[in-house]
C-alpha positions as CSV (number, residue, x, y, z in Angstrom):
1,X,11.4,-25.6,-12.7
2,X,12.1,-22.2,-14.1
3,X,10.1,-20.3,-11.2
4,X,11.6,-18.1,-9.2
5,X,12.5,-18.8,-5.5
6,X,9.6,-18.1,-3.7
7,X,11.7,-15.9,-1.5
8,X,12.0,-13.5,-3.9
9,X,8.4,-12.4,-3.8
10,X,8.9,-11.1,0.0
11,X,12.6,-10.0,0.5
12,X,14.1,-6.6,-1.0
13,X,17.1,-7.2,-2.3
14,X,20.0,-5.3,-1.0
15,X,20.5,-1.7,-2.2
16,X,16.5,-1.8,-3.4
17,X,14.2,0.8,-2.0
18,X,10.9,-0.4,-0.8
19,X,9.1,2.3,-1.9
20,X,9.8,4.7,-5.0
21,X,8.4,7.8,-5.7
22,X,8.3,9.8,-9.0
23,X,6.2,13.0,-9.9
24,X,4.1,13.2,-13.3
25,X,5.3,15.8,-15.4
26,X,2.2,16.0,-17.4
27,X,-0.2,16.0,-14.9
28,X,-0.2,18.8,-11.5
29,X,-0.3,17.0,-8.0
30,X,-0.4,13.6,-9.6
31,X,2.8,11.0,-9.5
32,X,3.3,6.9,-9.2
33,X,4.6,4.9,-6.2
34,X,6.5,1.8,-7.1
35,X,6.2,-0.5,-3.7
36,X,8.7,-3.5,-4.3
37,X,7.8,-6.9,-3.3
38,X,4.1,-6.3,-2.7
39,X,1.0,-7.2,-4.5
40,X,-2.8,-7.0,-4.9
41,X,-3.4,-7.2,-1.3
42,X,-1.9,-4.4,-0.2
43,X,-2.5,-2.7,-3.4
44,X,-6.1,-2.7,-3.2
45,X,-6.6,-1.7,0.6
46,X,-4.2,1.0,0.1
47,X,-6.3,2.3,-3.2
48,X,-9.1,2.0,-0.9
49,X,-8.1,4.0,2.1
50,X,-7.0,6.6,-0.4
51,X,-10.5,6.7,-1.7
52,X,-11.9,7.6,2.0
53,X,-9.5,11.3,1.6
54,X,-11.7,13.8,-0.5
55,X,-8.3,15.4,-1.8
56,X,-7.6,12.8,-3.5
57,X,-9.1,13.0,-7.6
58,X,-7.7,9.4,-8.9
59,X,-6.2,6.7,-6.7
60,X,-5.3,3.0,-8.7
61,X,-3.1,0.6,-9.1
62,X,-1.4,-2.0,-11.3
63,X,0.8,-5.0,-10.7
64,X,2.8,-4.9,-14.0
65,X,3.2,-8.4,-14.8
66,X,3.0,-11.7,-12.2
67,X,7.1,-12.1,-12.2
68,X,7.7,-8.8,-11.2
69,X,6.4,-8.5,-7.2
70,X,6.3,-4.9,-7.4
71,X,2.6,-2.7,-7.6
72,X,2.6,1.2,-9.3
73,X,0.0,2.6,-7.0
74,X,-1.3,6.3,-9.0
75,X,-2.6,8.9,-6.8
76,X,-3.6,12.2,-8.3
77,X,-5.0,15.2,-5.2
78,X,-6.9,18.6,-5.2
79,X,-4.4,21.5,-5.1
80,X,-5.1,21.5,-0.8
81,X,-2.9,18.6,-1.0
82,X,-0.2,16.3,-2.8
83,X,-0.2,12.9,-3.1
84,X,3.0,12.5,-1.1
85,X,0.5,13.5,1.6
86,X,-2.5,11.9,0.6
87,X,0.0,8.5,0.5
88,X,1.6,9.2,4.0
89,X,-2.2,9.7,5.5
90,X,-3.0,6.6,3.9
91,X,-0.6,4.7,5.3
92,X,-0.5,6.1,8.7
93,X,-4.6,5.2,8.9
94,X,-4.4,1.8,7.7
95,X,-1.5,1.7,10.8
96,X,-3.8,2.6,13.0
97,X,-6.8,1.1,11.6
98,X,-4.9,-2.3,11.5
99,X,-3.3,-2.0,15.1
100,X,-7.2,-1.9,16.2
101,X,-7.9,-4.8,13.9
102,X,-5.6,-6.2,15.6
103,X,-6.3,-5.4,19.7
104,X,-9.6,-6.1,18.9
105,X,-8.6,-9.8,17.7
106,X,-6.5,-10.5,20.2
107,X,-8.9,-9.9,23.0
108,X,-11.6,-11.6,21.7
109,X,-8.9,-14.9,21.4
110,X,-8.2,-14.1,25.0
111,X,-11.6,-14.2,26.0
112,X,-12.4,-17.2,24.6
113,X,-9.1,-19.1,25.3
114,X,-10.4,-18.4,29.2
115,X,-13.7,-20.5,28.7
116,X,-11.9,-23.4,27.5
């Protein structure tokens, strides 16, 4: 009835960055990434893979309220780094980690698609 189209929780609307960055002026080599239409899945593996960089002091996230498909993901790094970087590692691992995932999936569905 009053939900909202179920498209809404996937497709950025036009004029809508995907991913927003802004420093915190209280804190030094901390800031907040807003990623729009995302949620606790990606929220928590990308906390997690910024967990596994030892720059990196504080890494969490929040999904602000269940309406609004957006998550703040808060990364706070050593001096040796920013989170910018720490971020842009992140991402680019779980890339490559996934494509793995993902070679690794489809030759075992290959294999076994030959034996029957």
């Amino acid at each position: 009835m009053n939900a909202p189209d179920r498209y809404e929780r996937f497709v950025v609307p036009e004029g809508t960055k995907k991913v927003s960055y802004e420093r915190d002026t209280k804190i030094i080599n901390a800031a907040s990434f807003t990623i729009e239409r995302e949620d606790h899945t990606v929220g928590n593996i990308l906390r997690m893979q910024l967990h596994r960089d030892e720059n990196v002091l504080f890494a969490g996230y929040k999904l602000p309220h269940p309406l609004q498909y957006k998550i703040i993901v808060r990364i706070h790094t050593a001096s040796q780094s920013s989170p910018m970087q720490a971020y842009n590692q992140a991402i680019n691992d779980l890339d490559k980690e996934l494509d793995t995932l993902k070679s690794s999936f489809e030759a075992e569905v290959a294999k076994h698609s030959r034996d029957y």
